[in-house]
C-alpha positions in Angstrom: -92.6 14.1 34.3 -92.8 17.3 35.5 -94.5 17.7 38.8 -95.4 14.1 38.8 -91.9 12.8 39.1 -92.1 12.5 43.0 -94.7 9.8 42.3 -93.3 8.1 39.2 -89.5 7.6 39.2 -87.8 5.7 37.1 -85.1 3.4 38.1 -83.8 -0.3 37.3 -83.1 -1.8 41.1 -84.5 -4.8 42.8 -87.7 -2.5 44.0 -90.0 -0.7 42.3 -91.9 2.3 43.8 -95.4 1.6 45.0 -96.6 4.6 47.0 -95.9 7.6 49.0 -97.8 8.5 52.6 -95.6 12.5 52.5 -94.4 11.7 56.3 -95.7 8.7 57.1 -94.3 6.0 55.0 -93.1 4.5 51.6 -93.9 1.4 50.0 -91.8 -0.5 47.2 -92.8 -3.8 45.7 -90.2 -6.7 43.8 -89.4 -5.6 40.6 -89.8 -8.3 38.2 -87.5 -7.2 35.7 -84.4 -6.9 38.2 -81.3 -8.0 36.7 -80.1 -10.3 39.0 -82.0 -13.5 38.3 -84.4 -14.8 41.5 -83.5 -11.3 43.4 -84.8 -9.8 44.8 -86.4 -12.1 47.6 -88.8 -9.5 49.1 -92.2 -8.7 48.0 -92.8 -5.4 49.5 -90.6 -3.6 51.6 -92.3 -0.2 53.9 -90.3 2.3 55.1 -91.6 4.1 58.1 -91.0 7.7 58.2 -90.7 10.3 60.7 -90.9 7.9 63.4 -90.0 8.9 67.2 -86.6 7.2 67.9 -88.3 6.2 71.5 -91.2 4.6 70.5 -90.0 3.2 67.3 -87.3 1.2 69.4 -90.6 0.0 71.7 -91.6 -1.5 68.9 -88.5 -2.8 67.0 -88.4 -4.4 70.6 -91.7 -6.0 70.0 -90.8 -7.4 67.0 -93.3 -4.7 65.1 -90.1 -3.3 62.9 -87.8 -5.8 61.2 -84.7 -2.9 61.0 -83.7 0.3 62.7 -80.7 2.8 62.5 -81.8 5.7 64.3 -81.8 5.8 68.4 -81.7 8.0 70.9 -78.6 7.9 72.9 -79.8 6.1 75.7 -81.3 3.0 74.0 -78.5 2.9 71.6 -76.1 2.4 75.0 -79.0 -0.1 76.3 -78.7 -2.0 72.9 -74.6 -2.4 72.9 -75.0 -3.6 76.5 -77.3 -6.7 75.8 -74.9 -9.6 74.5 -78.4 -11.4 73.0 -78.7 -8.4 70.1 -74.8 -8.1 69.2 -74.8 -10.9 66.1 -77.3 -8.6 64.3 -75.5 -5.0 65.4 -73.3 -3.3 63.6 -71.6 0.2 64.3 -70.1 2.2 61.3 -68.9 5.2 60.3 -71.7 7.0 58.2 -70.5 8.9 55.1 -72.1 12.2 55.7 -71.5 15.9 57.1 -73.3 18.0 60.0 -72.6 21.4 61.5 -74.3 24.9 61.5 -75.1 26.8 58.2 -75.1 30.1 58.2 -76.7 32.3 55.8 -73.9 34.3 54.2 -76.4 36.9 52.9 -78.1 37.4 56.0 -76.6 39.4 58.8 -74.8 39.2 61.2 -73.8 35.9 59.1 -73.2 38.1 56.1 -69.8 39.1 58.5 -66.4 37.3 58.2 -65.2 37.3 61.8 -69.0 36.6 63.3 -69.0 33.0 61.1 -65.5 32.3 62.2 -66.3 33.2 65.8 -69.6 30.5 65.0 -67.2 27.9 64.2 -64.8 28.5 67.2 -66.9 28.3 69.3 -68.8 25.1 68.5 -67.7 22.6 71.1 -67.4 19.3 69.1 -66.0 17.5 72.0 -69.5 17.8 74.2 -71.8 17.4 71.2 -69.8 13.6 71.1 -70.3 13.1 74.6 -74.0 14.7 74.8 -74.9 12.4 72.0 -73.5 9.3 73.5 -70.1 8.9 72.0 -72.0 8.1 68.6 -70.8 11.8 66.9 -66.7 11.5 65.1 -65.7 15.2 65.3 -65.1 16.9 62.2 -63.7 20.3 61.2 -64.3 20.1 57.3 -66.4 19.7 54.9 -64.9 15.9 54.1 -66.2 12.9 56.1 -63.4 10.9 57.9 -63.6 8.2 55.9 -63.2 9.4 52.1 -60.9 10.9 50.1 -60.7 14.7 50.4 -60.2 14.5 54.0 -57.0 15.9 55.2 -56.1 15.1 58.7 -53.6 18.0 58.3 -56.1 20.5 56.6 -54.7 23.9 57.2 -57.2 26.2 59.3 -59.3 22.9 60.0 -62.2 24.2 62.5 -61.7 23.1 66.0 -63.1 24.5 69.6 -61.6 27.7 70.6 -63.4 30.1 72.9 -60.9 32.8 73.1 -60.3 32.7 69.2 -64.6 33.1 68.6 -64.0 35.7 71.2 -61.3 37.6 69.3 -63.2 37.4 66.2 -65.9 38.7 67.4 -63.9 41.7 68.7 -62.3 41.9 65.7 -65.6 42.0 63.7 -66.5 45.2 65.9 -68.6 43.0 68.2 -67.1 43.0 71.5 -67.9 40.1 74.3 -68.7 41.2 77.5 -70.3 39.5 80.3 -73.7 41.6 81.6 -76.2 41.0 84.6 -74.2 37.6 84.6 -74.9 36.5 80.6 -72.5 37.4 77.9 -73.3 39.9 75.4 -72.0 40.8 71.9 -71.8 44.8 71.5 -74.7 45.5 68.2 -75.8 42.1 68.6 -78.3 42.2 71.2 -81.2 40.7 69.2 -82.1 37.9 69.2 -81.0 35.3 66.6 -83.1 32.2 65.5 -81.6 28.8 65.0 -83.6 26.5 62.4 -83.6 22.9 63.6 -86.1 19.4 63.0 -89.0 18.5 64.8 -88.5 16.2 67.8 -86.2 16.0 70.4 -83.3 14.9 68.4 -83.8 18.7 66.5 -84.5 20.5 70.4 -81.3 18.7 71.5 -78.9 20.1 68.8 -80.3 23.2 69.1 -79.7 23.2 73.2 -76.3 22.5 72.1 -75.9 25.7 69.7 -77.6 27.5 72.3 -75.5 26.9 75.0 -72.3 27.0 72.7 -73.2 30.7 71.0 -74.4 32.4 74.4 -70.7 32.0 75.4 -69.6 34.7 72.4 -72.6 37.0 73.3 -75.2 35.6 70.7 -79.2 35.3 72.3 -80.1 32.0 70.1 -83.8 31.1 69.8 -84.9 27.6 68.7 -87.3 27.2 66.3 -88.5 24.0 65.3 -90.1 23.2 62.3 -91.1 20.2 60.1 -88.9 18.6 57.7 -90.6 20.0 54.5 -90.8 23.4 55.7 -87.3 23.4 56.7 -86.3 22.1 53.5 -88.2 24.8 51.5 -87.6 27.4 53.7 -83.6 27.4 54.3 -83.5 26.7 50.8 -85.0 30.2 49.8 -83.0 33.2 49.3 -82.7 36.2 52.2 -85.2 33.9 54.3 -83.3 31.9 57.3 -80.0 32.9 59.0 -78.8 29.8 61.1 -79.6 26.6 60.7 -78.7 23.0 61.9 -77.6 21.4 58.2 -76.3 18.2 56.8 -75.1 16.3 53.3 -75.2 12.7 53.0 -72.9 11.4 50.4 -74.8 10.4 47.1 -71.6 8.7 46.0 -68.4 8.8 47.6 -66.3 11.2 46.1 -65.4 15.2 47.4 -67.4 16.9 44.6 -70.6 15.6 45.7 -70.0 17.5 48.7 -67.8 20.7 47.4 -70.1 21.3 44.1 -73.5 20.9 46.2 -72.7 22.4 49.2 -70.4 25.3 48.1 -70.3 26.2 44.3 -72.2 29.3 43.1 -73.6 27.4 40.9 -75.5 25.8 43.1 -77.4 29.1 44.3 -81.3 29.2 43.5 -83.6 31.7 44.4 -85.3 28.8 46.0 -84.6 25.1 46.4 -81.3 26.0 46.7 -78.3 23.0 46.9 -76.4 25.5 48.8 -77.8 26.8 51.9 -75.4 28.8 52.8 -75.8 31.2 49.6 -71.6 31.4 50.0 -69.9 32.3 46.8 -66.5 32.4 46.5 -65.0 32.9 43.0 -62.0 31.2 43.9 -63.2 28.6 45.5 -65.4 28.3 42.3 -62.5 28.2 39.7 -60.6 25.5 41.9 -63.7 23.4 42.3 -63.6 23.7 38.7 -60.8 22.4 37.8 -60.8 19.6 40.1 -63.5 18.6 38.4 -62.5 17.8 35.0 -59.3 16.9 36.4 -58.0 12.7 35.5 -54.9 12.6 37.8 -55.6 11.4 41.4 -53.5 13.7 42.9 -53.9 17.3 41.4 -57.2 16.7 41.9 -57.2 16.2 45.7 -54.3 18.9 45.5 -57.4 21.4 44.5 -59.4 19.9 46.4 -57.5 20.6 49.5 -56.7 23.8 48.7 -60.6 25.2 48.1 -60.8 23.5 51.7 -58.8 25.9 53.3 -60.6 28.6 51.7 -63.8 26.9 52.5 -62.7 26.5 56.4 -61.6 29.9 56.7 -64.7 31.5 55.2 -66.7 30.0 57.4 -70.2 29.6 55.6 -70.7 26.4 58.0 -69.4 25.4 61.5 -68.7 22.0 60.4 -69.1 19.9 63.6 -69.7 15.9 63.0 -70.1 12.9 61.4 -72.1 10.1 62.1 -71.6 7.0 63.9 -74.5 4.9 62.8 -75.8 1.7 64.9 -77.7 -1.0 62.6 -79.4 -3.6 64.2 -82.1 -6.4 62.9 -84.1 -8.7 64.0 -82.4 -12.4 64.3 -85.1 -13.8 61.5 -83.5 -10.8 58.8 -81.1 -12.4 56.6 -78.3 -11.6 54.2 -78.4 -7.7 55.7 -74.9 -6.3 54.9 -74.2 -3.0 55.7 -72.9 -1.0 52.7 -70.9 2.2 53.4 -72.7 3.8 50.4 -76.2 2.7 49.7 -78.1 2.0 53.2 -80.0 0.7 53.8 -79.4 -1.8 50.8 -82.2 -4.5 51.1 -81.5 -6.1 47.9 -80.1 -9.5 49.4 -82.5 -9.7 52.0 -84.8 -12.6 53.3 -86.9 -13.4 55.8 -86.3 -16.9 57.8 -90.1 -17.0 59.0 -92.4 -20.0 59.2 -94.3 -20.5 55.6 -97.9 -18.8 55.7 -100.1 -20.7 53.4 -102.4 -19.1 51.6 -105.6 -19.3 53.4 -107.4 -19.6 50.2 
């Protein structure tokens, strides 16, 4: 209870939670008690945490990790290449949103036409390509692949560097080019950009750099480790701009519109939404969509607190995942679930019997 939660959660699945290295690594052990009689096969399952996507492939290579889903773009094109790893690899679209937050009560974020420059000028295209064709461009708040996405979204956010230029002009800021840079007239200060640890954080933050110095904006990357990111973006009047992301906890639009953009979800700290954006429109359609039992008014509302959403600009929304899953030849009965991955429950090991030395 309480504070102790973290430690002692309560759930009915095939693995029960064992312990917790914060960064490191978790451990969960069969659960007895698992419905599903004989299942799980597993004993213990340890999840590594925080590991380097370079040397954590070195050693997936070596046989030291049993399952991986996170590369870096180079051994992820290495690993489609090799024909002896393709029957235990499998690419799918991941159900999850990525793209710049930006700090509505923070200026210059706290300005209309400064976010919607911000999302202009995002260039989706060369993110995809940077990170080796493994990004699916989005311009919404709805992944690809589940229902709330409109291909035809009205005002859906795509790469336009004369329309972030306008609205910056429009917003008062003027874009000129000085001592070969550009510059944004009242925005000459620096801005900082909160990303992750690691060079998959430095990269994504290259890329907002390089994409923002184009509508006058002096980015600075600041790096910072996952807890204090997490605590720190999610306190009031405390970080402006901000790589950000929502993973789907089930697959329907309110688990991303509620979290991610209802007032409701505003905390002084620990806060769902990041963004602090409040929009009582927005708000009263989200609402209703809520409580709402035909299929079709609901994603009616839906769609229209996405325009709002995508013209308010609290978030350049920039990407999806495309996620690579590969395991070792001996791992088997690993399905990949579009929901709930990585879903060991089915897994067993075809490994030579170890007898008990005893």
């Amino acid at each position: 209870m309480g504070e102790r939660f973290a430690r002692h959660p309560v759930g009915v699945g095939a693995f029960r939670f064992e312990s917790w290295e914060p960064g490191l690594r978790a451990t969960f052990v069969r659960n007895e008690q698992f419905f599903l009689e004989g299942q799980p096969y597993l004993d213990r399952i340890v999840i590594e945490l925080n590991l380097n996507r370079g040397p954590a492939f070195l050693r997936f290579q070596a046989g030291d990790l049993d399952h991986m889903h996170r590369f870096a773009p180079t051994d992820n094109l290495w690993i489609h290449r090799q024909e002896a790893w393709q029957p235990t690899l499998h690419d799918s679209p991941n159900l999850d949103m990525w793209g710049v937050g930006m700090n509505t009560e923070i200026a210059p974020f706290d300005e209309l036409h400064v976010r919607r420059a911000v999302a202009f000028a995002i260039n989706r295209a060369a993110w995809r390509r940077a990170r080796a064709n493994r990004l699916i461009v989005l311009g919404q708040p709805i992944p690809a692949n589940m229902p709330g996405h409109f291909d035809d979204l009205q005002g859906d956010q795509h790469y336009d560097l004369d329309a972030a230029r306008e609205e910056m002009r429009i917003g008062g800021h003027q874009v000129q080019r000085v001592d070969g840079r550009y510059v944004a007239r009242g925005l000459e200060e620096a801005i900082e950009v909160w990303v992750g640890a690691g060079d998959t954080g430095r990269a994504y933050g290259e890329l907002i750099q390089n994409d923002l110095a184009a509508i006058g904006l002096n980015i600075e990357i600041r790096q910072v480790a996952f807890p204090i990111y997490l605590a720190e973006t999610g306190r009031r009047h405390t970080v402006g701009l901000f790589l950000t992301g929502w993973s789907a906890d089930y697959p329907d639009p309110s688990n991303f519109l509620d979290t991610l953009f209802h007032s409701r979800s505003i905390h002084e700290t620990a806060s769902e939404n990041r963004t602090f954006y409040a929009n009582p429109e927005v708000d009263a359609l989200l609402d209703r969509a809520r409580v709402e039992s035909n299929r079709e008014a609901r994603l009616t509302l839906y769609r229209q607190a996405e325009e709002i959403i995508v013209h308010d600009a609290p978030w350049a929304f920039a990407f999806s995942n495309l996620v690579t899953d590969v395991w070792q030849p001996y791992v088997r009965g690993y399905e990949v679930h579009p929901v709930w991955r990585p879903l060991y429950r089915d897994v067993w090991l075809d490994l030579p019997r170890v007898e008990n030395p005893r």
